[in-house]
C-alpha positions as CSV (number, residue, x, y, z in Angstrom):
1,X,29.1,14.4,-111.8
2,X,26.7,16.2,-109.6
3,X,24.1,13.7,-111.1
4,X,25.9,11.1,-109.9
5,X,26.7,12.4,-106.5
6,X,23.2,13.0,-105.8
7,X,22.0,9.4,-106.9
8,X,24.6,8.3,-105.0
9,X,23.9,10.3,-101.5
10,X,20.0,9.0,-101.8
11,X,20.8,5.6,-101.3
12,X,19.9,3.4,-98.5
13,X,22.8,3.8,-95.8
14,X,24.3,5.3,-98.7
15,X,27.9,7.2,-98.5
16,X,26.7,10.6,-96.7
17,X,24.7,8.6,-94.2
18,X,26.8,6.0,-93.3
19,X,29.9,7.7,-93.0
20,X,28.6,10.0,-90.7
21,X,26.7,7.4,-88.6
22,X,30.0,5.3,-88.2
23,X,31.6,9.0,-87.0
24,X,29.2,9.1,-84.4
25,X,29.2,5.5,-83.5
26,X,32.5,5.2,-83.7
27,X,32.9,8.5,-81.3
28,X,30.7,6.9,-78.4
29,X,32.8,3.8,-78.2
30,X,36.5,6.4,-78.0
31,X,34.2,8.3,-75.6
32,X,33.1,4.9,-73.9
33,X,37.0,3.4,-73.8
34,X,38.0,6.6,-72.5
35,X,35.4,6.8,-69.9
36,X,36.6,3.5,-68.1
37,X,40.1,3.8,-68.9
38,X,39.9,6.8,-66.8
39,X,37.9,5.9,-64.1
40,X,40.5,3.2,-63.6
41,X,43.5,5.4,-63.2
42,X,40.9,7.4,-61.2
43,X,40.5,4.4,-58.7
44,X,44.4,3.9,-57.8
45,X,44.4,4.8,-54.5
46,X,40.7,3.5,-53.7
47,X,41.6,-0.3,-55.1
48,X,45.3,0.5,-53.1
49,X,43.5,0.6,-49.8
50,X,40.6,-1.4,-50.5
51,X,42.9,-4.1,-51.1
52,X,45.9,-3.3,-49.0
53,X,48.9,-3.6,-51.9
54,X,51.5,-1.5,-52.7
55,X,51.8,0.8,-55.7
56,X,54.1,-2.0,-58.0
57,X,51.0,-4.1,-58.1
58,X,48.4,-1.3,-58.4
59,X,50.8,-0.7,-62.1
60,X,50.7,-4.5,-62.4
61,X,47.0,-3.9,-62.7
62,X,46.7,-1.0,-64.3
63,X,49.2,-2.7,-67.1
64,X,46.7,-5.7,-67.2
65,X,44.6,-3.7,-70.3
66,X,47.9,-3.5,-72.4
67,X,48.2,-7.2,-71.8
68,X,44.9,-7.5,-73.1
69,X,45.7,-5.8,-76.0
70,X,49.1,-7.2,-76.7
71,X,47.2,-11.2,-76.8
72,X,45.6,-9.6,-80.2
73,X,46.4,-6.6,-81.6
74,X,48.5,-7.4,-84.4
75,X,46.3,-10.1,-85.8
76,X,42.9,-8.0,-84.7
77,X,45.1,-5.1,-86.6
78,X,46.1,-7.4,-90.0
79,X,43.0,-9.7,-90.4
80,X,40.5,-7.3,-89.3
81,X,40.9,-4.5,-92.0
82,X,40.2,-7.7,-94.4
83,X,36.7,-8.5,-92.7
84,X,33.6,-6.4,-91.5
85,X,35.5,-4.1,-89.5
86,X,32.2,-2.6,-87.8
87,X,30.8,-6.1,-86.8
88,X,34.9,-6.5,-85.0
89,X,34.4,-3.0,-83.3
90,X,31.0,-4.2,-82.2
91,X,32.1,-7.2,-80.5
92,X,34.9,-5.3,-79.0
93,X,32.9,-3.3,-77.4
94,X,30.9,-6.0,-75.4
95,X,34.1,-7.8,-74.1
96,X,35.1,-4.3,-72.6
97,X,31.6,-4.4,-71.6
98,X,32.4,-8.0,-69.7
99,X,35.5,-6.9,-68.3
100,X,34.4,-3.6,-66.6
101,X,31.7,-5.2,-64.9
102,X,33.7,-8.3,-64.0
103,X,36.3,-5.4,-62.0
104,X,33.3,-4.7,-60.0
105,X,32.6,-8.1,-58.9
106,X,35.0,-8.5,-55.6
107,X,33.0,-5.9,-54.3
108,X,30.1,-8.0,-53.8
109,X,32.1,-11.1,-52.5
110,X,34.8,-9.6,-50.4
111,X,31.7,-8.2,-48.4
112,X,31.3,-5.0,-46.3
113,X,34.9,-3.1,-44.9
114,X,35.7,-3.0,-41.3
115,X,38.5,-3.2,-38.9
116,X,39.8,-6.7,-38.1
117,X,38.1,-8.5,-34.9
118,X,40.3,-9.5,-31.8
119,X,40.5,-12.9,-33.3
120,X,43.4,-13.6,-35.7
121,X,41.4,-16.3,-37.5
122,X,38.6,-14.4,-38.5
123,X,41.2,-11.5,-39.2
124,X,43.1,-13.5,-41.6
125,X,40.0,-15.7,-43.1
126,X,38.8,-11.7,-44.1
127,X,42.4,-10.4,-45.5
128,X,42.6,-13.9,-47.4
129,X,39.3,-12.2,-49.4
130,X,41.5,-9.3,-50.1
131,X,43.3,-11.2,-53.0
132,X,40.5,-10.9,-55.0
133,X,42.1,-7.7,-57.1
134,X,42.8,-10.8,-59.6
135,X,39.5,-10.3,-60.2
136,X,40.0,-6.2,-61.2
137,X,43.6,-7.8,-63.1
138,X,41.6,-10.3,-65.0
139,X,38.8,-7.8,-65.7
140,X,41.0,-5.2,-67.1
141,X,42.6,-7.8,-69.4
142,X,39.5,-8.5,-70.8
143,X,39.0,-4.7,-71.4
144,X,42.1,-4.7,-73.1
145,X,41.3,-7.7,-75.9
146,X,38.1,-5.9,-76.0
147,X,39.5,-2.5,-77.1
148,X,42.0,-3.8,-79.7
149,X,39.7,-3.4,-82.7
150,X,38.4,0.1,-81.8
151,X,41.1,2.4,-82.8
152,X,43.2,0.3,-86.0
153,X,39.9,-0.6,-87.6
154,X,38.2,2.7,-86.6
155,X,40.5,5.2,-87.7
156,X,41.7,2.7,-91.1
157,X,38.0,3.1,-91.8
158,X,37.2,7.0,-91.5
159,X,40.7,7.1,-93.7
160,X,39.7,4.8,-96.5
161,X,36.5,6.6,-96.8
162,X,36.5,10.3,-96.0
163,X,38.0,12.7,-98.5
164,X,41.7,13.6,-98.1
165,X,40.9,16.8,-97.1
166,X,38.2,16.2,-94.6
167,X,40.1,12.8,-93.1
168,X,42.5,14.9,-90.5
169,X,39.3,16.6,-89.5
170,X,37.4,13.5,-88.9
171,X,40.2,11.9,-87.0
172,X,40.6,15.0,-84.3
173,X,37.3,15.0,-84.0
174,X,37.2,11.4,-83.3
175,X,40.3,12.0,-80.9
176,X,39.1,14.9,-79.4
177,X,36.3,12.9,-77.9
178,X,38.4,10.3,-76.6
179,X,40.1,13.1,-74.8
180,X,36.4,14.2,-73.7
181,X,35.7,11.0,-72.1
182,X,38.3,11.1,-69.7
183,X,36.6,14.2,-68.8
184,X,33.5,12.3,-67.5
185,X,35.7,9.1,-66.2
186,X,37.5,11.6,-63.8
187,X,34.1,13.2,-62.8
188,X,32.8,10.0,-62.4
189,X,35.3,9.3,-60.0
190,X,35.2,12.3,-58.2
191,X,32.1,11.8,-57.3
192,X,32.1,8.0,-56.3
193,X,35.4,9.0,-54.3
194,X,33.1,11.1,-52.2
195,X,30.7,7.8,-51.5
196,X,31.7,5.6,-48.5
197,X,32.8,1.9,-50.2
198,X,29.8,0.0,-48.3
199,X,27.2,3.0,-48.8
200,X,23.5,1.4,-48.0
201,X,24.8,-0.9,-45.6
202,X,26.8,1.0,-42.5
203,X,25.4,3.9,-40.3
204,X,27.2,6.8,-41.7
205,X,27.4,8.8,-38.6
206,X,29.2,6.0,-36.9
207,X,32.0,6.7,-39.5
208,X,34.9,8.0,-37.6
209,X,36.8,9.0,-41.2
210,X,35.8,12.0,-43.8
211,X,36.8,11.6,-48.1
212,X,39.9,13.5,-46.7
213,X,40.9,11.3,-44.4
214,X,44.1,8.9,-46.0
215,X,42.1,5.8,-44.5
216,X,38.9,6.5,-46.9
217,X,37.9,4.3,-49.3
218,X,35.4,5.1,-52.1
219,X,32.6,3.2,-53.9
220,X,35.2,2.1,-56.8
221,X,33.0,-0.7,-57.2
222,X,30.0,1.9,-58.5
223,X,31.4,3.7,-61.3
224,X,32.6,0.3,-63.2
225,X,29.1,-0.5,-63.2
226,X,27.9,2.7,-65.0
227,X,30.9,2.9,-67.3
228,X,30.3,-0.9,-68.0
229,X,26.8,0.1,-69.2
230,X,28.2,2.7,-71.5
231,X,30.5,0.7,-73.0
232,X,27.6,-2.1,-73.6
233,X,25.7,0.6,-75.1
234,X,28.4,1.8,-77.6
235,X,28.5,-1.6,-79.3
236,X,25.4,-1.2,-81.0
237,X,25.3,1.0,-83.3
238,X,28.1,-1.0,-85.3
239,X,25.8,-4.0,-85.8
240,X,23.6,-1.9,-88.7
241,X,26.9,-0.1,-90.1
242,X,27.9,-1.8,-93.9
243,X,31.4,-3.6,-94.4
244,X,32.4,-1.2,-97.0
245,X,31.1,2.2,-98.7
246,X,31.5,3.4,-102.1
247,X,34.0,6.0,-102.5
248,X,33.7,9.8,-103.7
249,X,34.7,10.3,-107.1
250,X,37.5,12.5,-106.0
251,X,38.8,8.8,-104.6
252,X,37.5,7.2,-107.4
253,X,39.8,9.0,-109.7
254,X,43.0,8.4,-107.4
255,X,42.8,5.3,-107.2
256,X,42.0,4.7,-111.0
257,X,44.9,1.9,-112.2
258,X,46.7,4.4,-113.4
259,X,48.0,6.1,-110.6
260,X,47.8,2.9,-108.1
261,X,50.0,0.6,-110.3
262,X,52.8,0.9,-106.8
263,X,49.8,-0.6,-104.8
264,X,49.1,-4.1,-104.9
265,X,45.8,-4.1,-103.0
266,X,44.1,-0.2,-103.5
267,X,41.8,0.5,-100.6
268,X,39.2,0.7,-103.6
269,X,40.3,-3.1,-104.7
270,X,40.6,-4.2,-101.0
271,X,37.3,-2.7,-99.9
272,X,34.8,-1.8,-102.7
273,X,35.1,-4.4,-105.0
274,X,36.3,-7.1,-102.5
275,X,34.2,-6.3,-100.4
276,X,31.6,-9.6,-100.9
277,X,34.5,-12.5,-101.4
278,X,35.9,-15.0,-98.8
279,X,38.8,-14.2,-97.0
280,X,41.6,-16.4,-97.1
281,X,43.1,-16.9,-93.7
282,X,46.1,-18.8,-95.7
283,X,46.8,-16.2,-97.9
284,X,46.9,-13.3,-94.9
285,X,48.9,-14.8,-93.0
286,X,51.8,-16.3,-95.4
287,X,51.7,-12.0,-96.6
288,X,51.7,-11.0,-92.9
289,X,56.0,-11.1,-92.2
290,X,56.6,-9.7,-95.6
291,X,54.1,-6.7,-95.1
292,X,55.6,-6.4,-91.4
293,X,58.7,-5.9,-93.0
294,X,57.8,-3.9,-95.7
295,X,56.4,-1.7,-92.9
296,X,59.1,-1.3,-90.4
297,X,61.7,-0.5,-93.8
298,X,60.2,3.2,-93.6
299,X,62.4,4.9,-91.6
300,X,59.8,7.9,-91.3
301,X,57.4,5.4,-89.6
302,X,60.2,3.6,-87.5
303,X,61.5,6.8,-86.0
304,X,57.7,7.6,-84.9
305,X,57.6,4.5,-83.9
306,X,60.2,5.1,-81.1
307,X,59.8,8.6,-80.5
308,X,56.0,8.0,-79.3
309,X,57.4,4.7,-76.9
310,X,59.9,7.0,-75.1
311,X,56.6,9.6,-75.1
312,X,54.0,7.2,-73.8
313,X,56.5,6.1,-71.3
314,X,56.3,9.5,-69.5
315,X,52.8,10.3,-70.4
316,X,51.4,6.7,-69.0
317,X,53.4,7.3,-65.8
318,X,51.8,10.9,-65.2
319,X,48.2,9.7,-65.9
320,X,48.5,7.0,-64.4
321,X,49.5,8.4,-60.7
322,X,48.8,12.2,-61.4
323,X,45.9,11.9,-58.7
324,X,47.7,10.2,-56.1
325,X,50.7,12.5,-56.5
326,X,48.1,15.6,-55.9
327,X,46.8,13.9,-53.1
328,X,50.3,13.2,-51.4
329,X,52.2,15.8,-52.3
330,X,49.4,18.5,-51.9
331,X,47.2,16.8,-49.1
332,X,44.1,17.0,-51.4
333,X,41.2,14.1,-51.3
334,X,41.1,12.0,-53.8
335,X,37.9,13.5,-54.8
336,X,39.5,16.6,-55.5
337,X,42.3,15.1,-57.3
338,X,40.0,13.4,-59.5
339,X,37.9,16.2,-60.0
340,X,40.7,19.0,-61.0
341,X,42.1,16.2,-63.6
342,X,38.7,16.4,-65.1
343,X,37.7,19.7,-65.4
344,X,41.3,21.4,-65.9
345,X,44.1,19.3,-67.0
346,X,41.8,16.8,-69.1
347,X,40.3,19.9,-71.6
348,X,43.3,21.2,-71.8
349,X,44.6,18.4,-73.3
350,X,41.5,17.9,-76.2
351,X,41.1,21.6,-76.9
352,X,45.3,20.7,-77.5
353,X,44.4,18.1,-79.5
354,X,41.9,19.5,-81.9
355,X,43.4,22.8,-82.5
356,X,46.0,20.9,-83.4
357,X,43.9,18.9,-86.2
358,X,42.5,22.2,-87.2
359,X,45.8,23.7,-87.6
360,X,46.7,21.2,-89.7
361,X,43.4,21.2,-92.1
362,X,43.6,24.4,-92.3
363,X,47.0,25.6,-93.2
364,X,47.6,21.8,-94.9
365,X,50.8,21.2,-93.4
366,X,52.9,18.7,-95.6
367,X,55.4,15.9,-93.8
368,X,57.8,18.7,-93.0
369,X,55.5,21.1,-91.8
370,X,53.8,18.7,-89.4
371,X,57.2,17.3,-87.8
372,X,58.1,21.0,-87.4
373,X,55.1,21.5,-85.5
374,X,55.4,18.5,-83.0
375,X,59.1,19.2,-82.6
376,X,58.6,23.0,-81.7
377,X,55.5,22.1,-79.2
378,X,57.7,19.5,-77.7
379,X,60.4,21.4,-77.2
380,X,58.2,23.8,-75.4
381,X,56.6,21.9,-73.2
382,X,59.9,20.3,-72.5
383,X,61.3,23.8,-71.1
384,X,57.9,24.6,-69.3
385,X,58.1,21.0,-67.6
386,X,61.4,22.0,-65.6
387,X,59.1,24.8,-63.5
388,X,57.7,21.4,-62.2
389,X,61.1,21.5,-60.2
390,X,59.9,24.6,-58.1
391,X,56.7,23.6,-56.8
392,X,57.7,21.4,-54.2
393,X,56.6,21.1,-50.6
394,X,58.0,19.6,-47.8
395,X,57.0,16.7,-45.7
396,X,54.0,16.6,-43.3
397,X,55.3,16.4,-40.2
398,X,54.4,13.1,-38.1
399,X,55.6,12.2,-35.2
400,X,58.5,9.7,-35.0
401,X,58.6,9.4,-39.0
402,X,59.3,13.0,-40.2
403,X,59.8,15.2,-37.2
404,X,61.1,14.0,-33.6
405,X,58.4,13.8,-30.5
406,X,59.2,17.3,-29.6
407,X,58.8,18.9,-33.1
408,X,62.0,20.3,-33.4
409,X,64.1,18.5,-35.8
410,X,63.8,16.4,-39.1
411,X,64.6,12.8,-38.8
412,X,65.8,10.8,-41.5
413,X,64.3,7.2,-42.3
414,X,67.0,5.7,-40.4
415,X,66.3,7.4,-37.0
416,X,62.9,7.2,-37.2
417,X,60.9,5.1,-34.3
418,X,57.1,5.4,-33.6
419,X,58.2,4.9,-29.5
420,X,59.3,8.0,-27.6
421,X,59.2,7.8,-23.9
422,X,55.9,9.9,-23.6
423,X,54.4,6.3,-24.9
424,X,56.8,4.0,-23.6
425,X,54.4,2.7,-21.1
426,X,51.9,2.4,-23.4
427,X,52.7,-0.6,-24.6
428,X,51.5,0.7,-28.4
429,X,51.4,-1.8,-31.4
430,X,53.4,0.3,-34.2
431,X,51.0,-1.6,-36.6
432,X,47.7,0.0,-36.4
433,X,47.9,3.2,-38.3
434,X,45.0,5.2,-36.9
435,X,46.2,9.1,-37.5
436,X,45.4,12.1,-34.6
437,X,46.2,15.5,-35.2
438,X,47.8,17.2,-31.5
439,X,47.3,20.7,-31.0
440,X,50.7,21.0,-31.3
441,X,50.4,20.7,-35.2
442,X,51.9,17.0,-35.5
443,X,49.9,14.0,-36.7
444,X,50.8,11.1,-34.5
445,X,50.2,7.4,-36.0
446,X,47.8,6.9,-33.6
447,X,45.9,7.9,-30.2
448,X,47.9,4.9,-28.6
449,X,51.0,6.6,-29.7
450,X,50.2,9.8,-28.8
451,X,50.3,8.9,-25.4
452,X,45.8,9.6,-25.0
453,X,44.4,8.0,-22.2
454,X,40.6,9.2,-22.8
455,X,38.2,10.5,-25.0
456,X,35.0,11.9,-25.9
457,X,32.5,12.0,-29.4
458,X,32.4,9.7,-31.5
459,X,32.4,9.7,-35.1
460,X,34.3,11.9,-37.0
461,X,34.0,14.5,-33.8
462,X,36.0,12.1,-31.9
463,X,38.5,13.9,-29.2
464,X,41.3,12.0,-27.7
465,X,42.4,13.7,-23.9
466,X,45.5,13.2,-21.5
467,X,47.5,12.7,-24.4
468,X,50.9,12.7,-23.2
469,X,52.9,13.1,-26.1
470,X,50.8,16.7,-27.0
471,X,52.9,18.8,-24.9
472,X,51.2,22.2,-25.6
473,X,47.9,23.4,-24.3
474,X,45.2,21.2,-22.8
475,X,46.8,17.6,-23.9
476,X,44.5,16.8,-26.7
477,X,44.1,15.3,-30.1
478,X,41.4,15.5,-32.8
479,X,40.9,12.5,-35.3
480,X,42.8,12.2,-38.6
481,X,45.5,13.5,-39.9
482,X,46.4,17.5,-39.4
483,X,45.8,20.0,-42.3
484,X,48.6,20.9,-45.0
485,X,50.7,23.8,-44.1
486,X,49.6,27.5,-45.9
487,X,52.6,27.6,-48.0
488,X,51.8,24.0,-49.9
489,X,48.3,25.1,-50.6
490,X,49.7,28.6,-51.9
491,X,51.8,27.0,-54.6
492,X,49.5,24.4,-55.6
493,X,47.1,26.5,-57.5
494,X,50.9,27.5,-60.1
495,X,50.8,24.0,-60.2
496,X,47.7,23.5,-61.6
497,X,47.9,26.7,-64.1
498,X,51.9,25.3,-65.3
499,X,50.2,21.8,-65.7
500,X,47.2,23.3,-67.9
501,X,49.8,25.0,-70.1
502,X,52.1,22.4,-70.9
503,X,49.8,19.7,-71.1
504,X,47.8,22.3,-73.8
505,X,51.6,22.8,-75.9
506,X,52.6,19.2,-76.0
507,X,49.3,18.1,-76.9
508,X,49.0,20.2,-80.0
509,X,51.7,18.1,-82.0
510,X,49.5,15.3,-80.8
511,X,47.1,14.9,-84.2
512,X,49.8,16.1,-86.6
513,X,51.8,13.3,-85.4
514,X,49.5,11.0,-85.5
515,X,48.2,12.1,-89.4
516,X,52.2,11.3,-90.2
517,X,51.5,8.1,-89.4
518,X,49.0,7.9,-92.2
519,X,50.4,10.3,-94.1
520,X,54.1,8.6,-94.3
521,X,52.3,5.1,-95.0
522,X,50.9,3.4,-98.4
523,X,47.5,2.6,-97.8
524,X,47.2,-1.0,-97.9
525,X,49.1,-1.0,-94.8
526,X,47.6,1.8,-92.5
527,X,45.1,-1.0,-90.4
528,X,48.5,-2.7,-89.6
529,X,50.9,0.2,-89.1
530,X,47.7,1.7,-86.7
531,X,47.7,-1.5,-84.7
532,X,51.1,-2.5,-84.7
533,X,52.4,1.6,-83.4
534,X,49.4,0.8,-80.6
535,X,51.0,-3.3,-80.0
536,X,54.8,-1.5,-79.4
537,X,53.8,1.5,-77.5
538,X,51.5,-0.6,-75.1
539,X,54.4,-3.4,-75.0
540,X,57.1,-0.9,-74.6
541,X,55.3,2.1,-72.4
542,X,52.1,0.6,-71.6
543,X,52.7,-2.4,-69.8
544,X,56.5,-1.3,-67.8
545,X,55.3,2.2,-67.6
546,X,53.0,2.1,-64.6
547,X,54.5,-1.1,-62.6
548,X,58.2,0.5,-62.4
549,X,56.9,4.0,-61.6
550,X,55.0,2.4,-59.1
551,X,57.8,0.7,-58.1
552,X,59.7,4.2,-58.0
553,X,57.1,5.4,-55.8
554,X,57.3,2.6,-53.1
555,X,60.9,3.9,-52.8
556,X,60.0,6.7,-51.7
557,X,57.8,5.5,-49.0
558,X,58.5,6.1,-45.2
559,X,56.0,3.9,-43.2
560,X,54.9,0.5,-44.5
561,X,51.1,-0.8,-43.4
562,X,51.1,-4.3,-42.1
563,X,49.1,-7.1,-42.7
564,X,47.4,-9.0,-40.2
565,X,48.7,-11.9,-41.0
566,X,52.4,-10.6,-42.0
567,X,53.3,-9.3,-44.9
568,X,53.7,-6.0,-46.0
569,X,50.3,-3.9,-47.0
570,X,49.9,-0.1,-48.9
571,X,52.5,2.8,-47.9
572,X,50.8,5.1,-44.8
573,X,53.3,7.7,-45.2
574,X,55.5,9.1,-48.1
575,X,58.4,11.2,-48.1
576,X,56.6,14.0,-50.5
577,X,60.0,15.8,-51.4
578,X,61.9,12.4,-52.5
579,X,57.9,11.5,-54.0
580,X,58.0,14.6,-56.0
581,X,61.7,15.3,-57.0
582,X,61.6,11.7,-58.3
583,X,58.8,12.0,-60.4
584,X,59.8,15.0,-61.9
585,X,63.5,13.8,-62.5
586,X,61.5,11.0,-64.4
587,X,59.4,12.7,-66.8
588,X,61.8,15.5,-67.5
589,X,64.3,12.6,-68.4
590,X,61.6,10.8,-71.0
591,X,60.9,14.2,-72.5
592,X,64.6,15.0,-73.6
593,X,65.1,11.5,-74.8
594,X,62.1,12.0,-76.6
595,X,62.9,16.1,-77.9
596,X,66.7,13.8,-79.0
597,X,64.8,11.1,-81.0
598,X,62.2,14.2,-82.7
599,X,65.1,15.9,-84.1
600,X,66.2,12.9,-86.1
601,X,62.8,12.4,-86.8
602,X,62.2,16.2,-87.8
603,X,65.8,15.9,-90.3
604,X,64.3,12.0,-91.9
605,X,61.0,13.6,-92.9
606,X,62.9,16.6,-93.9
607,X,65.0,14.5,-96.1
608,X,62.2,12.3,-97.4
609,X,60.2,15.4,-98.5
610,X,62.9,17.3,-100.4
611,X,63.8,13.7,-102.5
């Protein structure tokens, strides 16, 4: 034996070699997916602004890469595993190459961003440029197809090849890095957040705006380029990886045809000795319904199956405007925003993930122990979510919107005008949101409305004067909107610690559910129950997910931007406590579904193991 396991390791891309290179290959492509899946979500509010539309269609976009995915995923999942699976993952990788550089491309055709000129035709000619996001929809789409391959085939792969007791390990390794990625696609952001969208070609001093400033808009169009060269870079190490690899003995002598006579294709048969014959496309696809069925028949697998849809639903939602709810409900840039999600709440969730794989290695949980596990984390972090509740902060107060001219009382949407008769002469157009800060504390929607007659500065050290409506001290106004109250920054940090902690808890049941996936499934079918779990949550959760939260968010929205030519444009001003109560309402509603569905989940695999 050891004879034979040494010949075997001296080979030319032999087992030991190979296996690990396609770990580390396949690694850099989770950690390249990651990386530009993030800096999407990362982007939400730049591409908002940068393109003037509401937060429905920002989710329309954002559920463009589950499109992708849906167009292929089931026959990428099913005919794949029968072909070169690392060739597939290679070619994956360069159409998410295409389409993250092809998101970047309106940048350099919509041209530089500035205020609308006096004349409505060049004003509307320039907004007509601003439908270009089809551009960032199309792109992601492309991302999507592009991705389909990675995970199925990938993880199939490690599985068919890796010992039994070295497989879980792989695999949270392998998802712990896709975890890490998001990491540097938040950072990423972050950083490009902080860089003026049309840096290199304006005079930065005559900027009248700071990365603070709701108005900002990043250079979005900069981190799609680097990610895009990642992700072109990931696709070649699978060009030199082998179809198939021989398997350990341990393997060898499971799958002897003895103890596989309930298979009909072994991974051995299907992969090993297979591994140099034509595939019939006939054949495949005439077995394709039949094996579907075959699939969906194990109840274990079906009740995953809609536990992780009603899961993903809430997750996808969270991720997906996270930022922009710490930017509106906490007045934080989106810099910041980004930059927290990467450096706390993103490593919480991989350190989650991978103790959760070693847990599971090393006390070799069964199907019972490993349901037991996710059902106690979720329940935990369903509990912990409900503190969520606590944290709230009320509305910044604007003139005319949240509070009245004066200051002194609330006003609800329905009373709420822009005109007061500190501006009535004014003759203001309720249009042109250009935020002051008085020295009376309230942000009015703009110098106009704020009654100023004069200023001085210029830049971002502008100082409007004589403004009427600023009833306290010397009548003036600085530019942008005024500072967040004390009590909304002191409650923020508890917000940050409670979302570390639970998003640690729930994420620990994340690789022991996903190894019952495997575990719960005969072999010959894990490529297709891999891809088709990925084609029903994206369907189900990926796709809805982010267009009706968006959707859910525009509800909650008190001033509407308008276009210059008509039409409505991006939300100026939310109504944080409706923002925030909503959201949380949402998520804590998905969670107890999903806690509901686990239980019948936990008492199936229960029921399976015992028989």
């Amino acid at each position: 034996m050891q004879h034979l396991t040494k010949r075997w390791c001296m080979k030319p891309l032999s087992f030991c070699v190979s296996l690990q290179m396609f770990l580390v290959a396949l690694s850099f492509a989770y950690f390249a997916k990651a990386l530009s899946g993030s800096y999407m979500k990362s982007t939400i509010t730049q591409l908002e602004r940068r393109f003037d539309i509401p937060s429905y269609l920002i989710g329309v976009i954002d559920g463009s890469f589950e499109i992708g995915n849906l167009l292929v995923i089931a026959f990428v999942s099913y005919f794949g595993a029968k072909l070169h699976r690392p060739k597939i993952i290679a070619i994956g990788c360069l159409l998410m190459s295409l389409g993250t550089f092809l998101i970047a491309l309106p940048h350099f055709i919509i041209g530089r961003l500035f205020p609308c000129p006096r004349m409505p035709s060049s004003c509307c000619e320039h907004e007509s440029m601003l439908s270009m996001w089809i551009y960032v929809f199309l792109g992601n789409i492309l991302r999507g197809i592009g991705e389909t391959p990675v995970q199925p085939l990938g993880i199939s792969y490690i599985d068919d090849y890796a010992l039994e007791e070295n497989a879980a390990f792989y695999i949270g390794c392998v998802q712990t890095i896709s975890v890490i990625g998001p990491v540097f696609g938040y950072l990423l952001g972050s950083v490009c957040a902080k860089i003026y969208v049309d840096i290199g070609f304006v005079n930065m001093e005559s900027i009248s705006i700071t990365p603070g400033d709701a108005r900002w808009v990043g250079a979005w169009w900069l981190g799609y380029l680097i990610a895009g060269l990642i992700t072109l870079l990931s696709a070649v190490p699978f060009w030199f990886l082998p179809k198939s690899l021989p398997l350990p003995e341990r393997r060898l002598a499971k799958y002897s045809p003895e103890r596989t006579s309930f298979i009909k294709d072994s991974p051995l048969l299907e992969h090993k000795y297979q591994a140099d014959e034509p595939a019939n496309f006939l054949e495949m696809a005439k077995d394709f319904l039949p094996t579907l069925r075959s699939l969906l028949g194990n109840p274990v697998y079906f009740l995953y199956l809609c536990i992780t849809i009603i899961q993903f639903n809430s997750l996808i939602g969270m991720v997906t405007y996270k930022p922009k709810y710490i930017e509106q409900h906490y007045g934080q840039s989106a810099s910041k925003a980004n930059f927290l999600m990467g450096v706390i709440n993103i490593p919480a969730v991989a350190l989650g993930m991978f103790s959760g794989g070693v847990i599971m290695k090393k006390f070799k949980l069964s199907i019972m122990g490993a349901a037991k596990f996710a059902l106690g984390t979720s329940l935990l972090g369903y509990f912990l979510s409900l503190f969520f509740f606590a944290m709230g902060c009320e509305n910044a107060s604007v003139a005319g919107i949240t509070r009245s001219y004066t200051g002194m009382e609330s006003l609800y949407k329905v009373d709420s005008s822009l005109l007061a008769s500190c501006n009535a002469d004014c003759q203001c157009p309720e249009t042109n949101w250009d935020p002051v800060c008085g020295e009376n504390g309230l942000t009015y929607f703009s110098p106009c409305l704020a009654g100023c007659r004069t200023s001085h500065g210029s830049g971002i050290d502008t100082v409007f004067e004589q403004c009427s409506c600023v009833a306290v001290g010397n009548h003036t106004a600085s530019a942008g909107q005024c500072n967040y109250r004390d009590s909304c920054h002191r409650v923020f940090p508890y917000f940050l610690a409670l979302s570390v902690i639970t998003s640690f808890i729930i994420s620990l049941g994340g690789t022991p559910g996903y190894m019952l996936l495997i575990i719960c499934i005969r072999p010959q079918l894990k490529s297709l129950a891999l891809g088709f779990h990925t084609l029903t949550t994206r369907t189900l959760a990926g796709i809805p997910a982010p267009i009706y939260f968006g959707a859910i968010i525009d509800t909650t929205c008190l001033k509407w931007g308008q276009k210059k030519c008509g039409g409505r444009g991006a939300c100026r001003i939310y109504n944080t406590t409706a923002y925030s109560n909503t959201t949380n309402l949402y998520f804590c509603l998905f969670k107890n579904t999903g806690f509901q569905n686990k239980k019948l989940f936990f008492f199936s695999s229960s029921y399976i193991y015992i028989h």
